[in-house]
DOVEXKOL-376683 format. One record per atom (N, C-alpha, C, O, CB): residue in three letters; x, y, z. Coordinates in steps of 0.02 Angstrom, whole numbers, plus 50000, padded with zeros to 5 digits. Glycine has a CB too. Example, Ala and Ser with C-alpha at 12.3 -4.5 7.8 and 13.67 -1.06 7.14 Angstrom:
BEGIN
ALA506604971650390 ALA506154977550390 ALA506604983550390 ALA507124983450423 ALA505654977650452 SER506424988850354 SER506844994750357 SER506455000250394 SER506705005750402 SER507044997050286 
***
This chain:
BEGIN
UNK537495451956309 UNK537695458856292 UNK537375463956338 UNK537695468456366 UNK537505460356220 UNK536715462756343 UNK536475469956392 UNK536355468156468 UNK535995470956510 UNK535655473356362 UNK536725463156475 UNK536775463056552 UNK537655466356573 UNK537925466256628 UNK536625453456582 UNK537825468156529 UNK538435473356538 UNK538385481656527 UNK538815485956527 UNK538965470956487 UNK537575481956516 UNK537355486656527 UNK537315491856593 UNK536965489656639 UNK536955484856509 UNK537565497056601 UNK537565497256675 UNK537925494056735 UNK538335489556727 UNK537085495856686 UNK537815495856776 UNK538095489856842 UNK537555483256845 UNK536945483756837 UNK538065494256939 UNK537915477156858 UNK537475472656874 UNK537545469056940 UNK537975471656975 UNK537475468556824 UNK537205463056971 UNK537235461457024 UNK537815462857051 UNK537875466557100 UNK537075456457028 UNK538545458457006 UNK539095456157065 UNK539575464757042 UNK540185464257042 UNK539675445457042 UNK539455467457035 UNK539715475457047 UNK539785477857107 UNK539335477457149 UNK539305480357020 UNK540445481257119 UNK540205486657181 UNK540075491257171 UNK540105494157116 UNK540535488357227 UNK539855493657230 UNK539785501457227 UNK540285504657219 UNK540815501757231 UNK539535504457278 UNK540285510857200 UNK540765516357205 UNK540835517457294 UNK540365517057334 UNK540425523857158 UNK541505518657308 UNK541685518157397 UNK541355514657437 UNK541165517257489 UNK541625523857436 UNK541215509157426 UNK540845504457462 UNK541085497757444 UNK541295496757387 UNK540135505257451 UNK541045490457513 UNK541195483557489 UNK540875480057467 UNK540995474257451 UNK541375480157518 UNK540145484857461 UNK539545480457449 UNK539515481257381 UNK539655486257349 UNK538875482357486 UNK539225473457353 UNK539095475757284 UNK538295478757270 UNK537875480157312 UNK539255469157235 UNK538255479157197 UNK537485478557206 UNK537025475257217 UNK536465477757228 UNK537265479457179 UNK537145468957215 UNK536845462657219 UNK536705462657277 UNK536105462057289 UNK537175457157201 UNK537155463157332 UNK537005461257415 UNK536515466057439 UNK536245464957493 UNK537685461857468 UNK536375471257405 UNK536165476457444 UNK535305476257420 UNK534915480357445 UNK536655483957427 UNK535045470157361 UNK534515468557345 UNK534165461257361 UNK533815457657327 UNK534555469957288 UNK534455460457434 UNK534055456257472 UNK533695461257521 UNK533775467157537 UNK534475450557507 UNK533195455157541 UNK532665460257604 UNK532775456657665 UNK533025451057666 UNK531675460557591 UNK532535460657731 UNK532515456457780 UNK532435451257787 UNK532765449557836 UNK532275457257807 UNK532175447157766 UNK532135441357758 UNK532045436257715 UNK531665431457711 UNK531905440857781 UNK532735439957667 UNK532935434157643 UNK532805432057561 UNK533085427757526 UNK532615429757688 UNK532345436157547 UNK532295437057487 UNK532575440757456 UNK532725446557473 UNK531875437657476 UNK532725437457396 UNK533445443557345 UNK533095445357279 UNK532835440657251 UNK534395438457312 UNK533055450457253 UNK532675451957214 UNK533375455057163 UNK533265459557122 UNK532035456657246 UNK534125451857172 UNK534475453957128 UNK534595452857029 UNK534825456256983 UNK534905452457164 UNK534195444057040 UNK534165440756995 UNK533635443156965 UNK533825446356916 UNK534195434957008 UNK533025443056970 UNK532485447856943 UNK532455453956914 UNK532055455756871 UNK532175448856978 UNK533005457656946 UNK533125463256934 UNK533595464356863 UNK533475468456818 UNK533385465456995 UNK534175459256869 UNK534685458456821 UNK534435459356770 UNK534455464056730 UNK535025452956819 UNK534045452056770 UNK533585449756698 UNK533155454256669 UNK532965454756610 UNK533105443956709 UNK532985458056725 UNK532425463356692 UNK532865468556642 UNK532695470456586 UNK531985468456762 UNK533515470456680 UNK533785475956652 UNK533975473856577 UNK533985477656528 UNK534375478356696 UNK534145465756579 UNK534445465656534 UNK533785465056445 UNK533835467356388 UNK534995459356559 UNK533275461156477 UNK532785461956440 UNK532655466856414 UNK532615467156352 UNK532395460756459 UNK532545472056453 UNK532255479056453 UNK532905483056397 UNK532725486956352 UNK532195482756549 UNK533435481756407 UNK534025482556348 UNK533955480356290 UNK534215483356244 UNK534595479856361 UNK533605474556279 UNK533635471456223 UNK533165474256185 UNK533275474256124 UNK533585464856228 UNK532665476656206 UNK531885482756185 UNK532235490256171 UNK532195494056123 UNK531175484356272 UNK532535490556223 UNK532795498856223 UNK533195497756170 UNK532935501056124 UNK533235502756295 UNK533655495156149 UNK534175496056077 UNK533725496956022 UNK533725501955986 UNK534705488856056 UNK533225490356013 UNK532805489255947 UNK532405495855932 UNK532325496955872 UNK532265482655955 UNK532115500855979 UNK531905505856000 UNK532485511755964 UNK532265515255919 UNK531835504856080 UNK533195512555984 UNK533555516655973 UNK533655515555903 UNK533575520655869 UNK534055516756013 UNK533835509755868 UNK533965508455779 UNK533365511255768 UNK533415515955729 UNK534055499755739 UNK532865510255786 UNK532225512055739 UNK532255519455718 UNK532295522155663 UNK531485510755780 UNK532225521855789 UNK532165530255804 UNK532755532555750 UNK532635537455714 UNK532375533155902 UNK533205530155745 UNK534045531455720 UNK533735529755622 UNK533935533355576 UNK534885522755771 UNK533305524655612 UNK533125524755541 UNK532715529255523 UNK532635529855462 UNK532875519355519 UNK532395532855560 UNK531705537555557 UNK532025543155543 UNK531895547055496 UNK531195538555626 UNK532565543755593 UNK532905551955578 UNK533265550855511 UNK533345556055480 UNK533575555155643 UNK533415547055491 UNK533765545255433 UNK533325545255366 UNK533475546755309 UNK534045538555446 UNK532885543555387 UNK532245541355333 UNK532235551055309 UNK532405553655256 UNK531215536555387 UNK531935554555379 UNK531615561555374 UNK532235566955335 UNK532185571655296 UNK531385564455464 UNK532795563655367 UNK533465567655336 UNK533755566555258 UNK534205570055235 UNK534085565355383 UNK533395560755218 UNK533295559455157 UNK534055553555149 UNK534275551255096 UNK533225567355109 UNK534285552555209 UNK534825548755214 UNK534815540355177 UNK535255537855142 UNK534935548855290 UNK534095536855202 UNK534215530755165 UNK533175532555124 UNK532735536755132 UNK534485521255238 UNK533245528255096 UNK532685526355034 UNK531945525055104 UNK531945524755165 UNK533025515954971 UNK531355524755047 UNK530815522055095 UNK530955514855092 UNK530815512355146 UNK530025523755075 UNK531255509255037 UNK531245504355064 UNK531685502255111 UNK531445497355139 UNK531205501355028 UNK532385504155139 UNK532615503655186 UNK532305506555249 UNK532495504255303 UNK533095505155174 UNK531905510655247 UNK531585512555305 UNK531155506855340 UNK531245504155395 UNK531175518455287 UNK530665505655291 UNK530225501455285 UNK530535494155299 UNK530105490555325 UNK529925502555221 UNK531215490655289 UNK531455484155325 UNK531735488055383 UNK532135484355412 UNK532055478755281 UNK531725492555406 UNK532085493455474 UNK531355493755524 UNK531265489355566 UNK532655501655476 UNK530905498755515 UNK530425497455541 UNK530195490255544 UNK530105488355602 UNK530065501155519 UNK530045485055491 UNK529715480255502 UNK530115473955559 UNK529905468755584 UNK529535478355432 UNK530765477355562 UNK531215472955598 UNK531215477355678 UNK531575476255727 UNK532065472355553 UNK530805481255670 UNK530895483155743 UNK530275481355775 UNK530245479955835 UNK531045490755754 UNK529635481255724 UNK528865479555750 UNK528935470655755 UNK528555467655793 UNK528135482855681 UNK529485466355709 UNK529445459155730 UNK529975459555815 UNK529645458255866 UNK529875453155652 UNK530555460955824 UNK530825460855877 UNK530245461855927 UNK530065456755956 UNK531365465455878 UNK529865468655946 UNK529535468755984 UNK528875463755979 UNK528755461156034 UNK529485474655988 UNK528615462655948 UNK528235455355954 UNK528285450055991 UNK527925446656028 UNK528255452455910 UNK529185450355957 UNK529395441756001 UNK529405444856070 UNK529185441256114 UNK530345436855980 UNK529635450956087 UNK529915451656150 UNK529235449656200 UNK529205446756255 UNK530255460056159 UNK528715452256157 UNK527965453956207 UNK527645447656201 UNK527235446056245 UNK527355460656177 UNK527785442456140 UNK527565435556152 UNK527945430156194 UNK527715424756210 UNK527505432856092 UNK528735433156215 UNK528935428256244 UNK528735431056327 UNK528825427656378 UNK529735426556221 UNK528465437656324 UNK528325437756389 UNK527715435356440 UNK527655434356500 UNK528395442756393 UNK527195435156366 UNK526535431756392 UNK526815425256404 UNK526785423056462 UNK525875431456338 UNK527025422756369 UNK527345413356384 UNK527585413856452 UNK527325410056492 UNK528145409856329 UNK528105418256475 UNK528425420056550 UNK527745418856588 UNK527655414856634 UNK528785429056564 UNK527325422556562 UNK526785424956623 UNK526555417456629 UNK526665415056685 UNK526045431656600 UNK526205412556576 UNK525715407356574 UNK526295404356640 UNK526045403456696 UNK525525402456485 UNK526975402956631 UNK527485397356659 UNK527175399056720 UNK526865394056737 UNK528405397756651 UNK527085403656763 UNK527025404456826 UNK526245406556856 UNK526055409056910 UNK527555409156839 UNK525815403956782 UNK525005404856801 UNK524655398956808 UNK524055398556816 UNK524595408656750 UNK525145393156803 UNK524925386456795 UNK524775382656858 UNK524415377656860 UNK525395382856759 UNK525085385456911 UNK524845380556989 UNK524195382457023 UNK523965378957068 UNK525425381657058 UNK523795389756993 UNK523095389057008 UNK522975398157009 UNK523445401756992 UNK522925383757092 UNK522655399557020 UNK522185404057022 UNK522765410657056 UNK522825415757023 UNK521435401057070 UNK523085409957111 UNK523535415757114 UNK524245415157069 UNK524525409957050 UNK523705416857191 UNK524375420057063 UNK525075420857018 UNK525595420857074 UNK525725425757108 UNK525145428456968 UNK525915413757080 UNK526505413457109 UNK527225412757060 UNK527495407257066 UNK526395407757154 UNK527495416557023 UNK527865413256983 UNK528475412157033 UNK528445415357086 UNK527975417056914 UNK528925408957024 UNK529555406957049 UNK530075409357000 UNK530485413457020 UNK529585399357060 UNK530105406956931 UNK530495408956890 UNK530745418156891 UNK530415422956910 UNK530135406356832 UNK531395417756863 UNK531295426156877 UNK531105429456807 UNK530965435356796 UNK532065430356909 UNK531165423256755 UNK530865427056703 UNK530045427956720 UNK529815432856690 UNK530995423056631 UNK529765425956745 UNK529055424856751 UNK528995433456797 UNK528605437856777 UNK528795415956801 UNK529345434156843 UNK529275440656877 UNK529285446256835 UNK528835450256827 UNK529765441656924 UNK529985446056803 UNK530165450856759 UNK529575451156697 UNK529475456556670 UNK530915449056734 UNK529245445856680 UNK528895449056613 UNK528065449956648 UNK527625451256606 UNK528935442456530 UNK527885449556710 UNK527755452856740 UNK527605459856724 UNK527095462356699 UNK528075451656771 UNK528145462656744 UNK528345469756758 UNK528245471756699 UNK527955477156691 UNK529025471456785 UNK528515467456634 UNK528565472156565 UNK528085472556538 UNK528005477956508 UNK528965470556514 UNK527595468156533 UNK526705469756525 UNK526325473556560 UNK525875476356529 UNK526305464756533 UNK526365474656623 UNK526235478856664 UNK526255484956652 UNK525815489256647 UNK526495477956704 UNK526985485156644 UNK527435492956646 UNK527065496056569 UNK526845501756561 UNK528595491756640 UNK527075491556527 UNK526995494756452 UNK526355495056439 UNK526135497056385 UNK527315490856394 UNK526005493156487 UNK525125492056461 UNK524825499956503 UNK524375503356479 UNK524595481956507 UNK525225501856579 UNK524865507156592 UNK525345511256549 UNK525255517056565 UNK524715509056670 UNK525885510856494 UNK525985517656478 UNK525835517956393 UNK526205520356350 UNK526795520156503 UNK525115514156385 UNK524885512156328 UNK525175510556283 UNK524935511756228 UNK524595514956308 UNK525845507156290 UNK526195503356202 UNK525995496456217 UNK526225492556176 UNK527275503356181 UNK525635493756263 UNK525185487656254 UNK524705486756268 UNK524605487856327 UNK525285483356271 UNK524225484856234 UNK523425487356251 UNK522915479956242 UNK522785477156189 UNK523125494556183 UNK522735478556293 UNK522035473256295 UNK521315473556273 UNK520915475856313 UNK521885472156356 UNK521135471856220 UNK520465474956201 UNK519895469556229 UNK519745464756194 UNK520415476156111 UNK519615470456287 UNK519215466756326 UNK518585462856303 UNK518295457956328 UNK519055470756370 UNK518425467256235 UNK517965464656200 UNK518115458956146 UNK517865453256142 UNK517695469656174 UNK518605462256106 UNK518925456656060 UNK519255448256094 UNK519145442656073 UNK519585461056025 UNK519765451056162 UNK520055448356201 UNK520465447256174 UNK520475441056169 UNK519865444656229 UNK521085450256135 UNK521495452856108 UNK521975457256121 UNK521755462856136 UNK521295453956079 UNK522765456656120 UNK523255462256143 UNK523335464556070 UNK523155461556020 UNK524035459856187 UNK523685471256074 UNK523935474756007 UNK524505480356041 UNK524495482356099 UNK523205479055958 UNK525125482755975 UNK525545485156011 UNK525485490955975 UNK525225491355919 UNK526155481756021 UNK525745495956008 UNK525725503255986 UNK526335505255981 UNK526595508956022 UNK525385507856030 UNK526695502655916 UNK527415505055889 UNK527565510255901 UNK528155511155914 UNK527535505055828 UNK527165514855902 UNK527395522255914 UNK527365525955963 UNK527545531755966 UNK527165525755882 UNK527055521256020 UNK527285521256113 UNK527795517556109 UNK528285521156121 UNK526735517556178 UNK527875514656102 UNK528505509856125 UNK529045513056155 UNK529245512556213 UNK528815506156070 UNK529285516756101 UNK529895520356110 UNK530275522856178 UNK530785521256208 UNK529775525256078 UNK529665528456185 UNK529585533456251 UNK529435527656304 UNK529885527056346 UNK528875540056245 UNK528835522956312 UNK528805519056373 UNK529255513856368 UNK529185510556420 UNK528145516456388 UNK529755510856327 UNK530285507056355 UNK530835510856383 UNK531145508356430 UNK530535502956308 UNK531025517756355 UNK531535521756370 UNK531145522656460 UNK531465523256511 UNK531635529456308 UNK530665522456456 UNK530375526856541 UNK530475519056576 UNK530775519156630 UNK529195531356549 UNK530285513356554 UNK530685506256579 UNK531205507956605 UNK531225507856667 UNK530905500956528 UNK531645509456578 UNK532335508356586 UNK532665513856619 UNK533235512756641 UNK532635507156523 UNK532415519456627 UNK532295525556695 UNK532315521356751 UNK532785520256790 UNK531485530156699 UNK531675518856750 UNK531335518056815 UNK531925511156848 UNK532185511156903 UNK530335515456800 UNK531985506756804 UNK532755501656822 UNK533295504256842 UNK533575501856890 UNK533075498056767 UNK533615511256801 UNK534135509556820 UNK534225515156900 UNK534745515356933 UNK534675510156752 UNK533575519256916 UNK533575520956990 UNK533385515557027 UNK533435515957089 UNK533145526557009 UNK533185511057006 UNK532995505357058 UNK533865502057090 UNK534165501757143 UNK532425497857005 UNK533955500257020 UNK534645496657021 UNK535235499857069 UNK535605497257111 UNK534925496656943 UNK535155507857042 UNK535865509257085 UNK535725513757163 UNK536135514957208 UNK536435514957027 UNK535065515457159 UNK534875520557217 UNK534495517557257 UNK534665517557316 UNK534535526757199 UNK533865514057237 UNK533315512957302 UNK533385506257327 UNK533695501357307 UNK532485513757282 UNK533035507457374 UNK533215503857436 UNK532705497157418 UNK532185497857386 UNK533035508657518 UNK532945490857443 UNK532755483357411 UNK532045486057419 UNK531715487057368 UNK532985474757457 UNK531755487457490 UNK530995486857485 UNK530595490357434 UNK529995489457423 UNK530725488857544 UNK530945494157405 UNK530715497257338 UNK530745494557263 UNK530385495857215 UNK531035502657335 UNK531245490957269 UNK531415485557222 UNK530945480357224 UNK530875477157171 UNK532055482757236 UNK530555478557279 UNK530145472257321 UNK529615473757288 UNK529425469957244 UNK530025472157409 UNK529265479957304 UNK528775485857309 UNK528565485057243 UNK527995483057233 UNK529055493457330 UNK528965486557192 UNK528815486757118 UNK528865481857077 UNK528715483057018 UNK529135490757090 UNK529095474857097 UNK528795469557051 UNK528355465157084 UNK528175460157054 UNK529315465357018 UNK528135466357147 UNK527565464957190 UNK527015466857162 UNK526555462857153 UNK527595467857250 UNK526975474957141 UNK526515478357106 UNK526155474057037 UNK525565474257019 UNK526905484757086 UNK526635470857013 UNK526325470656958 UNK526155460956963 UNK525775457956925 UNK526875474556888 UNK526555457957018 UNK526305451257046 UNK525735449957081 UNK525325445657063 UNK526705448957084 UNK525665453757136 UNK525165452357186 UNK524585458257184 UNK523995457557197 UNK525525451957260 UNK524995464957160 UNK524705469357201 UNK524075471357124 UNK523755467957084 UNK525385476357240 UNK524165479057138 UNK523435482157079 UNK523605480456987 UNK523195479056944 UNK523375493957086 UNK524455481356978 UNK524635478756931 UNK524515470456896 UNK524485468056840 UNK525155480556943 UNK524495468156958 UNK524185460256923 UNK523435461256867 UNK523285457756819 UNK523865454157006 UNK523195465156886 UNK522435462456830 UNK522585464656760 UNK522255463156710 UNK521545466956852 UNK523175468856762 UNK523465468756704 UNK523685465856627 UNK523725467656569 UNK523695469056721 UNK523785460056673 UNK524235455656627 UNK523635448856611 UNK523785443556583 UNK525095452856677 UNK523195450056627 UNK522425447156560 UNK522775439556605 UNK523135437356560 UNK522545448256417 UNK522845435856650 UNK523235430056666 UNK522585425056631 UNK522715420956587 UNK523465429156761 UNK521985426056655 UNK521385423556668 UNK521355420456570 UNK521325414456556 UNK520735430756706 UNK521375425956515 UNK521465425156439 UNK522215419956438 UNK522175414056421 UNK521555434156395 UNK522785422456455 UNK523445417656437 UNK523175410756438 UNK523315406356398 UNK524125418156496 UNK522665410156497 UNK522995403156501 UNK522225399156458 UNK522175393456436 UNK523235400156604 UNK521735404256459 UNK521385400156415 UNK521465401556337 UNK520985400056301 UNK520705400656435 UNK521845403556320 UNK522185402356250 UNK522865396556254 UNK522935392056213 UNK522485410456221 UNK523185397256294 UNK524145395256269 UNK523795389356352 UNK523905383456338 UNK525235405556284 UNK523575389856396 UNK523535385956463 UNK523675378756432 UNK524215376056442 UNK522735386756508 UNK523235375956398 UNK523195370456377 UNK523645364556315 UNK523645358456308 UNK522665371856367 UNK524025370456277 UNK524405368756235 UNK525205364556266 UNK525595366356310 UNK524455375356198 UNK525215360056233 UNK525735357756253 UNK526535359056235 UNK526755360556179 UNK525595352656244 UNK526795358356279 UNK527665360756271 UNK527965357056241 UNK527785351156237 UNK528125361456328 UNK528445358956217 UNK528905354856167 UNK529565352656212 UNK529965357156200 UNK529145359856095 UNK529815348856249 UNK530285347656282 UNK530845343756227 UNK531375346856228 UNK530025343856343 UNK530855339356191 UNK531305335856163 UNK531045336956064 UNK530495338856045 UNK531275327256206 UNK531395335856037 UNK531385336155969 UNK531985328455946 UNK532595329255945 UNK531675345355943 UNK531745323555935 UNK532185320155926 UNK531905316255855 UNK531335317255834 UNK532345316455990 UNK532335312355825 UNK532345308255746 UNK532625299755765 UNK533135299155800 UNK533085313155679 UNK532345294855747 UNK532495288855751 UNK532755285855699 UNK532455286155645 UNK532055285955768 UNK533255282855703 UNK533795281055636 UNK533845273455633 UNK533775269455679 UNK534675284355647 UNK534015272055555 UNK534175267155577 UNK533775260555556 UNK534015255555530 UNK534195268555636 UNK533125261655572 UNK532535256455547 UNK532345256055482 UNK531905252055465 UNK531925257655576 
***
């Protein structure tokens, strides 16, 4: 659904043969279109849960629905964002596992990246260094996923790849990496094992 958000890779431009996609490779060779996609579309899936909420609040204040309907709309917007921010630490561990630098390959691993990053300097996710503990600030959220999704969709349709490069670099290699606690992921979740198959034996 929210990768029909917007233009996406195989789009063209307006008066142009290029789509958007082609025009988010770099000199050499790297395409940062797929990363980008996924991000937008992630970043959609936050921004909606974000808009119902805001949309029950005005509703709540306007005497439109009850406090207990308020109260399951909120609690369904503080579980959505949970999963969103727990499936992104998992992103992060996938591509913290070959050693000490963060190479992820995956593009989810880039992209959730960026979304811990992005949401931790605009305080709706916060690391408490002492506890060694994240916590979310429901009531940032809002404003710093909406400023997410700013900052995407000038990436997406206006700037130029090395800027596209530039800003999930930031939060891979560059000052944005110490961000994302890599060093805590993996000594909590590092060691736990994955579930690849779920299967039942019949029969005996």
């Amino acid at each position: 659904m929210f990768h029909n958000m917007g233009p996406r890779e195989s789009t063209k431009k307006p008066n142009s043969n290029e789509t958007y996609g082609e025009r988010l490779v770099t000199k050499d060779g790297v395409s940062w279109k797929i990363p980008l996609e996924e991000l937008k579309a992630q970043t959609g899936s936050m921004f909606m849960a974000t808009l119902y909420y805001k949309d029950a609040e005005a509703k709540h204040k306007a005497g439109e629905i009850d406090d207990a309907a308020f109260e399951k709309s909120a609690e369904n917007y503080r579980q959505h964002m949970l999963y969103e921010m727990s499936w992104a630490l998992r992103m992060i561990l996938r591509g913290s596992r070959s050693g000490p630098e963060f190479m992820p390959k995956s593009s989810y691993s880039k992209l959730a990246a960026v979304v811990v990053g992005f949401l931790t300097e605009e305080g709706a996710m916060k690391y408490d260094e002492t506890a060694k503990k994240w916590s979310l600030d429901f009531d940032k959220m809002p404003d710093s996923v909406t400023n997410l999704m700013k900052k995407l969709g000038t990436l997406y349709i206006s700037a130029p790849v090395d800027d596209v490069e530039k800003f999930f670099l930031y939060y891979i290699k560059g000052d944005g990496e110490k961000l994302l606690h890599r060093d805590r992921i993996l000594e909590v979740a590092g060691k736990m094992p994955s579930i690849l198959f779920d299967y039942q034996i019949k029969g005996l």
